[in-house]
Structures are given as structure tokens and as C-alpha cells.
C-alpha atoms as an extended CHARMM CRD file, in Angstrom:
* protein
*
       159  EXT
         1         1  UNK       CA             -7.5240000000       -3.9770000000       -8.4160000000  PROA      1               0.0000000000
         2         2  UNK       CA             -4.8710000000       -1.5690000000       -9.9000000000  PROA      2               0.0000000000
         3         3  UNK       CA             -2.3450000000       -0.9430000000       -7.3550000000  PROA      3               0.0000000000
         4         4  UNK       CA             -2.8210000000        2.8630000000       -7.7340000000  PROA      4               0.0000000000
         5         5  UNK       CA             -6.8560000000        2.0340000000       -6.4680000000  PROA      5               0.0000000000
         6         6  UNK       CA             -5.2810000000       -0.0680000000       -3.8450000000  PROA      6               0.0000000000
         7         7  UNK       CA             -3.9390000000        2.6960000000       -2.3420000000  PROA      7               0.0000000000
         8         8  UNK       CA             -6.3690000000        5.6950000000       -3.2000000000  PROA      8               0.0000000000
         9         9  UNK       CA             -8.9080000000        3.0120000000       -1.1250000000  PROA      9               0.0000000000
        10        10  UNK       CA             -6.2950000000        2.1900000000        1.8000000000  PROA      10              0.0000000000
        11        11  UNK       CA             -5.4780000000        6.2930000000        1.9120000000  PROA      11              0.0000000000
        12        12  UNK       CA             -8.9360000000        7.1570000000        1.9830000000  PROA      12              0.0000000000
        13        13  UNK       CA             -9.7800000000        4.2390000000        4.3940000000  PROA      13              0.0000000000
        14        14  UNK       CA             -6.7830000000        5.4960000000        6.8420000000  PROA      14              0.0000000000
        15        15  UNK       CA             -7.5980000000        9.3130000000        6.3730000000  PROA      15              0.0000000000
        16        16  UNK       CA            -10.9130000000        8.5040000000        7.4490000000  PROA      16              0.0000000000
        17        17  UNK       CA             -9.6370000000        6.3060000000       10.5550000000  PROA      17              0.0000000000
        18        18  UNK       CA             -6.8470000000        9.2490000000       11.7970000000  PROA      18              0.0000000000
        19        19  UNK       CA             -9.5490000000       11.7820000000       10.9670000000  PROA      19              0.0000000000
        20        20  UNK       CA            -12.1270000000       10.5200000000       13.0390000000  PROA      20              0.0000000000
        21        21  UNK       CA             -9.5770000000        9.8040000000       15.9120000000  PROA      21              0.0000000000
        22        22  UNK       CA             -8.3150000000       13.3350000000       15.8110000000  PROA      22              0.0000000000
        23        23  UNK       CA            -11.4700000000       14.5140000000       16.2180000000  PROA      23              0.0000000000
        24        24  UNK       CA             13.9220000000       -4.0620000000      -15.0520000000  PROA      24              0.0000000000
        25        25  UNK       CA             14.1570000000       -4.9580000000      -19.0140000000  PROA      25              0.0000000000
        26        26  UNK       CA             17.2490000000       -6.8330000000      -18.3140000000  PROA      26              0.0000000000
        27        27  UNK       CA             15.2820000000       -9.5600000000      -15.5160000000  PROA      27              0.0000000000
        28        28  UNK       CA             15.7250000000      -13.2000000000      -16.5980000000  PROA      28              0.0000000000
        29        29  UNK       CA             12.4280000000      -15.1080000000      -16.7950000000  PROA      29              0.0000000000
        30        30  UNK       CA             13.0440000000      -16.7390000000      -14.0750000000  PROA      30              0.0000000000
        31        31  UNK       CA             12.8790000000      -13.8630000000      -11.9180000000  PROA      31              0.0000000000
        32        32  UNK       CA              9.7570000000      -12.6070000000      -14.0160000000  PROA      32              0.0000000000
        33        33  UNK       CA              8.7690000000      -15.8950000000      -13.2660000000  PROA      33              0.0000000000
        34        34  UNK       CA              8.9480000000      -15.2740000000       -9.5700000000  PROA      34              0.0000000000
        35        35  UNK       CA              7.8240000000      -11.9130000000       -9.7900000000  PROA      35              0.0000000000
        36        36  UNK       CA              5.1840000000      -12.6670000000      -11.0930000000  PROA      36              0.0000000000
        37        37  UNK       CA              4.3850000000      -16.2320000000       -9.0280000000  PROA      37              0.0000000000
        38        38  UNK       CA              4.3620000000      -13.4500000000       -5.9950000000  PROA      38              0.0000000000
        39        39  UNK       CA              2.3830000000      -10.2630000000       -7.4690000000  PROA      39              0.0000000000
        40        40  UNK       CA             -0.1590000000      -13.3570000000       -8.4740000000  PROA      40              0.0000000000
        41        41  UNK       CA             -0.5190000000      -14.9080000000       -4.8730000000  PROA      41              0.0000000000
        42        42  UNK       CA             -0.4550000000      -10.8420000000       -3.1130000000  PROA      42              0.0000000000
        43        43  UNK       CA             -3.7240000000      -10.0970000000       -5.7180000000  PROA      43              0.0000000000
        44        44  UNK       CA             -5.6940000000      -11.1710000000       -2.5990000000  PROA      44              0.0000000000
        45        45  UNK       CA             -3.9600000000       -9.2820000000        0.2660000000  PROA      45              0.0000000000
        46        46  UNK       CA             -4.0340000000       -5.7000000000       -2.2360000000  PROA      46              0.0000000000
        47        47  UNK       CA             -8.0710000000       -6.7550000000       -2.7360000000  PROA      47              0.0000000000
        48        48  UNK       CA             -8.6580000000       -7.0910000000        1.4910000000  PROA      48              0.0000000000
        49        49  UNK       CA             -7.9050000000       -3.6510000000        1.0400000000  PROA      49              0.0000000000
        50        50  UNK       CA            -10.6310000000       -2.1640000000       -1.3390000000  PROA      50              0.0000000000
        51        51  UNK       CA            -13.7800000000       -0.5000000000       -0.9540000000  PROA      51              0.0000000000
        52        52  UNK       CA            -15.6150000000        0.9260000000        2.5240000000  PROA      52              0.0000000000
        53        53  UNK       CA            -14.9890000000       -3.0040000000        3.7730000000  PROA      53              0.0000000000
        54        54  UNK       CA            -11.2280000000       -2.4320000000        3.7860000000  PROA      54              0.0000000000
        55        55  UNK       CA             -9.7730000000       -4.7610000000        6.5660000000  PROA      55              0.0000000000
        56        56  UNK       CA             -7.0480000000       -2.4630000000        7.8840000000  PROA      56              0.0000000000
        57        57  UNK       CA             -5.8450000000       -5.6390000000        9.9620000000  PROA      57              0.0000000000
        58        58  UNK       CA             -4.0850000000       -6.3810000000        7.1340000000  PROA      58              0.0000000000
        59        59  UNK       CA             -1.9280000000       -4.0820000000        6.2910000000  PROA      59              0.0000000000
        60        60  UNK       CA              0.7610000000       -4.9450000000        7.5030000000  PROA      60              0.0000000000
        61        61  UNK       CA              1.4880000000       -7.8200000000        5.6110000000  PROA      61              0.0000000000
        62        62  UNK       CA              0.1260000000       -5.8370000000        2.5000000000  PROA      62              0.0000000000
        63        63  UNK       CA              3.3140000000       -3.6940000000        3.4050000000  PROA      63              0.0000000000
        64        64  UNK       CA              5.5850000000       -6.3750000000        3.4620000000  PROA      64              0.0000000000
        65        65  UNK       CA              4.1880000000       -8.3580000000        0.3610000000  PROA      65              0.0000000000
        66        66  UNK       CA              4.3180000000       -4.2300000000       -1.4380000000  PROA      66              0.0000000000
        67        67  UNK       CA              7.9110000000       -4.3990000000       -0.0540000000  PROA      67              0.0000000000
        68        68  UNK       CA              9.0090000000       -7.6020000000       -1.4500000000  PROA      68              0.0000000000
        69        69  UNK       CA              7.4170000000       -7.1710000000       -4.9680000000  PROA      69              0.0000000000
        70        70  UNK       CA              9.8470000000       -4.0950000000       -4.7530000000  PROA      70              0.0000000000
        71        71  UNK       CA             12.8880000000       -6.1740000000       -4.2630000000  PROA      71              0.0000000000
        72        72  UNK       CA             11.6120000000       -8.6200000000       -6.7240000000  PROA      72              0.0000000000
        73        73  UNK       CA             10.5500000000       -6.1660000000       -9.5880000000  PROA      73              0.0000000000
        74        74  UNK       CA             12.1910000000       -6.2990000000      -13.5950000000  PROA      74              0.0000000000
        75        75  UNK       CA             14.2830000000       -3.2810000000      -14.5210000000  PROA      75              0.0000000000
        76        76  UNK       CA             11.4790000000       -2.3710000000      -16.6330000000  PROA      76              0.0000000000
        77        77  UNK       CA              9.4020000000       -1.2190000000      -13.1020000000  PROA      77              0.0000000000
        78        78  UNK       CA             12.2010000000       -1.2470000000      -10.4560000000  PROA      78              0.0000000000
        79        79  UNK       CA             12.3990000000        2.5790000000      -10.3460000000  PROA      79              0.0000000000
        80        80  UNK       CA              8.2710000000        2.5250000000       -9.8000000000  PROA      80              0.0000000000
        81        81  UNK       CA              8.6260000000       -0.1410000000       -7.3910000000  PROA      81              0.0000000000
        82        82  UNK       CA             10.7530000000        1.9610000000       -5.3560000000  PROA      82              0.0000000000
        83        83  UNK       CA              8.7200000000        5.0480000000       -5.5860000000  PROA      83              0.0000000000
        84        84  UNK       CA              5.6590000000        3.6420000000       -4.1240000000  PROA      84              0.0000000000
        85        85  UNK       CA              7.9340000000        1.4410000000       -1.7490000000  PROA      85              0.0000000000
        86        86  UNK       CA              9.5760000000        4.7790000000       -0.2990000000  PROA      86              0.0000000000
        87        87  UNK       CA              6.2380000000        6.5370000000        0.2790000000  PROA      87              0.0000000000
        88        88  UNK       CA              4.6810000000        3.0100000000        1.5510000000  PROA      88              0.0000000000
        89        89  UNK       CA              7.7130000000        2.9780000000        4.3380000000  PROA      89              0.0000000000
        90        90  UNK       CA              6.9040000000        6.6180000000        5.2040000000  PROA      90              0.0000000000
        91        91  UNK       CA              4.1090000000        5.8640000000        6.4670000000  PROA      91              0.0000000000
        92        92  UNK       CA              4.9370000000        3.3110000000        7.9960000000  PROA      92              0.0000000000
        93        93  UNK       CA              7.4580000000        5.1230000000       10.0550000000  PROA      93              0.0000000000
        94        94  UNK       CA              4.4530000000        7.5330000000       10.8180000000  PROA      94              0.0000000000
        95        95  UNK       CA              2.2200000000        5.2480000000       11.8310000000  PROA      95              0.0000000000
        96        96  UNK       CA              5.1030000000        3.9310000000       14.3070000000  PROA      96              0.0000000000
        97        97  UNK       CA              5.7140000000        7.1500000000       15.3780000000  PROA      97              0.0000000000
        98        98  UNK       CA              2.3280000000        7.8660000000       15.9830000000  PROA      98              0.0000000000
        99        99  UNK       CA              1.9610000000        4.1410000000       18.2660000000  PROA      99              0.0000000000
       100       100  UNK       CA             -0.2200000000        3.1230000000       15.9340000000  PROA      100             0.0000000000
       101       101  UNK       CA             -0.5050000000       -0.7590000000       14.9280000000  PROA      101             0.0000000000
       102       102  UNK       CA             -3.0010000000       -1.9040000000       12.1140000000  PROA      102             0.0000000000
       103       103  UNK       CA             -5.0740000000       -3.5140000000       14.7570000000  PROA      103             0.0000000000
       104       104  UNK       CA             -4.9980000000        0.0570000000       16.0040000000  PROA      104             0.0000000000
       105       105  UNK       CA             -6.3550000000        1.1330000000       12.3900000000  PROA      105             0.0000000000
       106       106  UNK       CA             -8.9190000000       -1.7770000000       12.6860000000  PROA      106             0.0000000000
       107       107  UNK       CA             -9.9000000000       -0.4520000000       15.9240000000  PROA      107             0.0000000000
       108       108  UNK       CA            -10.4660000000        3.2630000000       15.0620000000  PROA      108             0.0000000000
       109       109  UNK       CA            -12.1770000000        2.1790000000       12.4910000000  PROA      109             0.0000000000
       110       110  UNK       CA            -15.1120000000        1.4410000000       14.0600000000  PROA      110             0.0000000000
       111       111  UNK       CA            -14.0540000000        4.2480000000       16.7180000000  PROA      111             0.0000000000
       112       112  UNK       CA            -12.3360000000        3.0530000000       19.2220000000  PROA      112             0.0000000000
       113       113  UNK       CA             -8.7810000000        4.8740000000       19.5230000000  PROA      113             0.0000000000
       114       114  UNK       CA             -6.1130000000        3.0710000000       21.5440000000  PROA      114             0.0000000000
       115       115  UNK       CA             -5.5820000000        4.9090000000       25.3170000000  PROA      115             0.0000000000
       116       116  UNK       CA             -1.7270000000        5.6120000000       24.0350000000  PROA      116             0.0000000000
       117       117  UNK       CA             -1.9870000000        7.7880000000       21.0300000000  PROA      117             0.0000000000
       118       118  UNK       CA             -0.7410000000       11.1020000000       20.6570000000  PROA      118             0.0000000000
       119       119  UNK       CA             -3.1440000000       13.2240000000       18.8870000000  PROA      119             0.0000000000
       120       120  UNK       CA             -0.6370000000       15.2520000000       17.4800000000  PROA      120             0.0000000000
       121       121  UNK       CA              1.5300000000       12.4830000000       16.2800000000  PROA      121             0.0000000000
       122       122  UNK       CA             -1.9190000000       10.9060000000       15.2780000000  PROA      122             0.0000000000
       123       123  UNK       CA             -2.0510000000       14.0170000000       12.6510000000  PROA      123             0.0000000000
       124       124  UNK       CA              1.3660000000       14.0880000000       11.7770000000  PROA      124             0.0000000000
       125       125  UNK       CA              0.2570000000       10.6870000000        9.9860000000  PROA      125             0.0000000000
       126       126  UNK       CA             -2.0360000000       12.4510000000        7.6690000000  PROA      126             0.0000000000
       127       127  UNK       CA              0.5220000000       14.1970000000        5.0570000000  PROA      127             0.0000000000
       128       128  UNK       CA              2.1470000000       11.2150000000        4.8270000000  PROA      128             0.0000000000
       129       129  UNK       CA             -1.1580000000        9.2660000000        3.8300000000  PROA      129             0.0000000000
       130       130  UNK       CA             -1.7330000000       12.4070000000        1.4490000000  PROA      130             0.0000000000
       131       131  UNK       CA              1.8080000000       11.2020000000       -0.3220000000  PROA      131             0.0000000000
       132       132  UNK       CA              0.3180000000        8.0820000000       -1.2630000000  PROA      132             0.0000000000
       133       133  UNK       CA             -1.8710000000        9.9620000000       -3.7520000000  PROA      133             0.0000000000
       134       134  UNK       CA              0.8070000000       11.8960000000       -5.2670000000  PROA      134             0.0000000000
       135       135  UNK       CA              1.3760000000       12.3440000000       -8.7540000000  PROA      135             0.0000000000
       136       136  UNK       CA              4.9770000000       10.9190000000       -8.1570000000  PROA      136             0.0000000000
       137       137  UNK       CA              3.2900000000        7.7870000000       -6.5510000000  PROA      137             0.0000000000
       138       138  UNK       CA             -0.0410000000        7.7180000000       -8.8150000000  PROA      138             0.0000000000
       139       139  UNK       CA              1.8460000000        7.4500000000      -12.0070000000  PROA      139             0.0000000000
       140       140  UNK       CA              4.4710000000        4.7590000000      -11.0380000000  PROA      140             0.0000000000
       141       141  UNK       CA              1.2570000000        2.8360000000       -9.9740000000  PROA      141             0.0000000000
       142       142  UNK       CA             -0.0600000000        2.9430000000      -13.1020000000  PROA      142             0.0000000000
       143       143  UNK       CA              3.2120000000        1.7890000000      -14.9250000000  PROA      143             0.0000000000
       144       144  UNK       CA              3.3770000000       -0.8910000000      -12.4710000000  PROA      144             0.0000000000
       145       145  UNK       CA             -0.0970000000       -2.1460000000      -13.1290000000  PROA      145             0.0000000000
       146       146  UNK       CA              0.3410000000       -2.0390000000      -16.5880000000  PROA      146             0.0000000000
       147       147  UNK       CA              3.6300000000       -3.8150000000      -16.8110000000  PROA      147             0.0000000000
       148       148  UNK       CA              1.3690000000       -6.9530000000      -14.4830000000  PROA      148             0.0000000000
       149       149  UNK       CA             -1.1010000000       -6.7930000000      -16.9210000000  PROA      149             0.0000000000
       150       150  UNK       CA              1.3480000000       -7.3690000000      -19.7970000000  PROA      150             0.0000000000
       151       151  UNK       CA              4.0330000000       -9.3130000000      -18.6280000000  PROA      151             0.0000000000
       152       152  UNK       CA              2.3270000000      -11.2310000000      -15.5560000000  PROA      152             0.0000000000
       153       153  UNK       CA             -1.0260000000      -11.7070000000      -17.0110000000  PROA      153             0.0000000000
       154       154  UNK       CA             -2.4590000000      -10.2210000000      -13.5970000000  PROA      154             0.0000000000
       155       155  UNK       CA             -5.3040000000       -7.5390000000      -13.6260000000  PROA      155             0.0000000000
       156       156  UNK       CA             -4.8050000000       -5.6860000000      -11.4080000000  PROA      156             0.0000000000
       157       157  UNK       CA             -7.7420000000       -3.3490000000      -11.9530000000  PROA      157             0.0000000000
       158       158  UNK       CA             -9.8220000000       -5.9180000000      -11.3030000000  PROA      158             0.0000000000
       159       159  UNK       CA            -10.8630000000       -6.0650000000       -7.3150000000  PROA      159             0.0000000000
């Protein structure tokens, strides 16, 4: 799935969840090569993530696989790499801040909310979910799933 859908799905799946609670060019190949070895293998984790099924127990390692494409992206995408990977640690620091653990997500999700979270902190999460669909974030998404397509052969439109 395009990276950009990736996250519209995991925002909408997580706004849903706190709602509910509250009541470069220059790269050699061979780090292409291992760029794109990784963005290949991380397809599945970005897919768990899709549609009304989205298993928010994984999103924690979808964070760290988003974080090490970032530190593994070309020149060509570096700078959108670090745009999505700055609002994608944002909210992570929210959803610490808020006590909130992805099994926590999982949980709510089917509307249970953990004993220990702050409701206000809980909506303190929700502008920074709201980032992820800005057009800051939306377009580097795009440029990054286009530059998979063409240099890494890996669709990421495709869920």
C-alpha cells in the first residue's frame, strides 16, 4: 500500500481508538540495494496496518522498520524520509506521554481503555495523529512511494 495510505489508515484507525476512549541521488547501489532489500521485507508490517482490520499491535515495530528505512533512504528521498520520520516520532512521544502502549491501542480498540490513562493526555494524542495527514507529511509520502516504485520495484500502493 502507498505509505501515504499506510498512514491515512493507521491515523484514522488511532483517531478512532483515542476517540472512543475519550469518550539521496548520490547512494551507491549497494545501499539502494539494502534499502531496498528492507522497504521489500517491511511491505508486510506497513500492510498489517490497512483497512478497518488494522492490527494496532504492531505498530511498534512498523515505527521502528519506518525509522530505519529513514536512516537507510538515497539522497534522492532522505529529506522525505525525515519528514514523515519526525511526525512518526511525535507521536510516538505522545502516545508515551499519554501511557499508552500499542497493546494499549489494540485494547481500545475493541474498547477496553487501560485503568492508567489520562484522558487529557489521551487527547493531547489527537493533533499529533492529525500531523500525520499533513500536507507536509502527505506529499513526502507520495515522493517516497514513487521513488519504491521506480527504483525498488516495490508497489507500494498495492495492500
Amino acid at each position: 500500500m502507498r505509505v501515504n495510505v499506510v498512514i491515512g489508515s493507521m491515523t484514522l484507525g488511532l483517531t478512532a481508538t483515542l476517540l472512543a476512549a475519550c469518550g539521496g541521488g548520490g547512494s551507491s547501489s549497494t545501499s539502494s540495494g539494502s534499502y531496498c532489500d528492507e522497504l521489500k521485507s517491511d511491505k508486510t508490517y506497513f500492510d498489517s496496518l490497512n483497512g478497518s482490520n488494522a492490527d494496532m499491535s504492531k505498530l511498534d515495530t512498523v515505527f521502528a522498520k519506518m525509522h530505519t528505512l529513514a536512516d537507510k533512504a538515497p539522497d534522492n528521498v532522505s529529506a522525505d524520509w525525515k519528514t514523515l520520520d519526525n511526525a512518526i516520532t511525535t507521536l510516538q512521544d505522545a502516545l508515551k506521554a499519554a501511557g499508552i502502549t500499542p497493546s494499549d491501542l489494540a485494547s481500545m480498540q475493541a474498547g477496553q481503555v487501560p485503568k492508567d490513562v489520562d484522558p487529557a493526555k489521551l487527547q493531547a494524542v489527537l493533533p499529533k495523529l492529525q500531523a500525520l495527514n499533513s500536507s507536509d507529511v502527505s506529499a513526502a509520502a507520495d515522493k517516497i512511494a514513487a521513488d519504491a516504485k521506480k527504483t525498488c520495484g516495490v508497489d507500494l500502493s498495492a495492500g
